[in-house]
MIDOSE-1310 file (N, C-alpha, C; in nm, 2 decimals, decimal comma, always signed):
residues 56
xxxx	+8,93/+6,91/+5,44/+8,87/+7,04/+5,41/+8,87/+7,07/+5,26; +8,96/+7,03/+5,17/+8,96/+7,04/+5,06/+8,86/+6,97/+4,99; +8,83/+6,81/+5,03/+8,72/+6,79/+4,95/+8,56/+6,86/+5,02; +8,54/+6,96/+5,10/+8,46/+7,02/+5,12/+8,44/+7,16/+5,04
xxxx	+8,60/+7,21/+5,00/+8,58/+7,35/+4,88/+8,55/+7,28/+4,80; +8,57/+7,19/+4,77/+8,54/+7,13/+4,61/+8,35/+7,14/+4,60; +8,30/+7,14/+4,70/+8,17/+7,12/+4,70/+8,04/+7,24/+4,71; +8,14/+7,37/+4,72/+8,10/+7,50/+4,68/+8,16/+7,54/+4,55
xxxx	+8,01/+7,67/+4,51/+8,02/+7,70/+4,39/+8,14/+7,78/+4,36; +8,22/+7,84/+4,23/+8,36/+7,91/+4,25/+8,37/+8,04/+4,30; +8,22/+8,10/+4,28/+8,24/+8,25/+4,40/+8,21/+8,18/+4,54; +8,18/+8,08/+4,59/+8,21/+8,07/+4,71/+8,35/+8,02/+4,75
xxxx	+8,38/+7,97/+4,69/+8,50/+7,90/+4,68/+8,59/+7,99/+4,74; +8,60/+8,05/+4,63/+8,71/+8,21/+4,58/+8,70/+8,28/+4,73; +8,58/+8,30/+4,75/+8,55/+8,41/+4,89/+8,59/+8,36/+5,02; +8,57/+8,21/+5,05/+8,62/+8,15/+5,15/+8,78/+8,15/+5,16
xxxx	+8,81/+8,13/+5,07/+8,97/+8,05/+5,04/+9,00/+8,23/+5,07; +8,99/+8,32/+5,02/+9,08/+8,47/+5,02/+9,02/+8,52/+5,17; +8,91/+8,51/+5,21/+8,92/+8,51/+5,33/+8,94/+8,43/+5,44; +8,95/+8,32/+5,45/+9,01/+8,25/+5,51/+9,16/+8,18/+5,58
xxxx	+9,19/+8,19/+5,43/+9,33/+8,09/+5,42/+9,40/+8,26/+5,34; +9,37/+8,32/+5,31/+9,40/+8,45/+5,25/+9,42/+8,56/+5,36; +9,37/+8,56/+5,48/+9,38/+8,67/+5,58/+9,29/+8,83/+5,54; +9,27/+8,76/+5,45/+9,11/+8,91/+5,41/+8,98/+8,94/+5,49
xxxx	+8,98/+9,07/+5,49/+8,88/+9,13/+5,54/+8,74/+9,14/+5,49; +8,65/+9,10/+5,51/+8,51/+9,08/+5,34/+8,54/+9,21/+5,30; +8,53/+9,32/+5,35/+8,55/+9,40/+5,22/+8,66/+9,45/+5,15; +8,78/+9,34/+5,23/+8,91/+9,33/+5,10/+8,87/+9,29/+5,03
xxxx	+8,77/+9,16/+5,06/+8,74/+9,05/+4,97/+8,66/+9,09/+4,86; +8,57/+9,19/+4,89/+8,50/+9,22/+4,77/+8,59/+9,34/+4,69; +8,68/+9,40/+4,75/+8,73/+9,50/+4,67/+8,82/+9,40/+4,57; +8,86/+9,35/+4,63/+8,99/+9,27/+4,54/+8,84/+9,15/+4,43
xxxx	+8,76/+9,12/+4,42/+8,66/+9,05/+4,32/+8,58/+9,16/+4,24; +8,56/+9,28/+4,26/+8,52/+9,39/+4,27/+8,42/+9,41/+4,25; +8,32/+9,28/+4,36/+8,18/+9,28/+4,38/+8,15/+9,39/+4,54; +8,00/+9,38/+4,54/+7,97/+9,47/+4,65/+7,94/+9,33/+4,78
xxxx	+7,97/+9,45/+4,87/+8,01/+9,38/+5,03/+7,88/+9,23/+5,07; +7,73/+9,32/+4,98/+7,68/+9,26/+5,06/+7,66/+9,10/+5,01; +7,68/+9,09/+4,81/+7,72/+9,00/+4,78/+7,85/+8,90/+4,91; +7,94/+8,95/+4,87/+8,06/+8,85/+4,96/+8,00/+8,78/+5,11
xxxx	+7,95/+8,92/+5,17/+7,90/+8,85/+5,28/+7,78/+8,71/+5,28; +7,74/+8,71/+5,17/+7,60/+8,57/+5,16/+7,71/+8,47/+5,09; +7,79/+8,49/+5,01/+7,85/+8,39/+4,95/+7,93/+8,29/+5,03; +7,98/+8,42/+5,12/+8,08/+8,30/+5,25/+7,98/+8,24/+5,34
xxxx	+7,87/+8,33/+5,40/+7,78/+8,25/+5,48/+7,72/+8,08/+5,45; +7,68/+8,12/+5,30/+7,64/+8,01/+5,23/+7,75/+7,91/+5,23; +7,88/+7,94/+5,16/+7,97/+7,87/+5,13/+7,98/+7,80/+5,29; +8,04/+7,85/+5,42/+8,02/+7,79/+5,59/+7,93/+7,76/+5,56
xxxx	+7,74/+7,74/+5,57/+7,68/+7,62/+5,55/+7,70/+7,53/+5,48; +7,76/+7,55/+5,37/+7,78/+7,41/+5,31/+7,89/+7,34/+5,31; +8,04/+7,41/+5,37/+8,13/+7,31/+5,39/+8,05/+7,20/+5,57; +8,00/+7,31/+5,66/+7,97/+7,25/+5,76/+7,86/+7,10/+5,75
xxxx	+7,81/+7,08/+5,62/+7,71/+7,01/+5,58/+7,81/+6,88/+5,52; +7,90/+6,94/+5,40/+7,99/+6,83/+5,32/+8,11/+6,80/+5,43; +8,12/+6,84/+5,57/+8,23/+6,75/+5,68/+8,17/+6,72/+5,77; +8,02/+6,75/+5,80/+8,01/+6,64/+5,87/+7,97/+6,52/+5,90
């Protein structure tokens, strides 16, 4: 899994890992970055396509 974060950009990174492995809610996730929701939500979606791409 790790060499698959490595393979997202660092706002995806960031947004996966604090919602993920962080137990965050996307719009913890954007309060706590203090971007807007709808940003976070494309960042993770994108970020899941591309880890699902770099593991399999």
């Amino acid at each position: 899994m790790r060499l698959g974060l490595s393979t997202l950009t660092p706002n995806q990174r960031e947004s996966v890992v604090l919602a993920f492995y962080g137990g965050l809610t996307y719009p913890q996730v954007a309060a706590r970055l203090g971007t807007g929701l709808p940003a976070v939500k494309a960042r993770i979606r994108s970020g899941l396509a591309q880890l699902k791409v770099a593991l399999a």
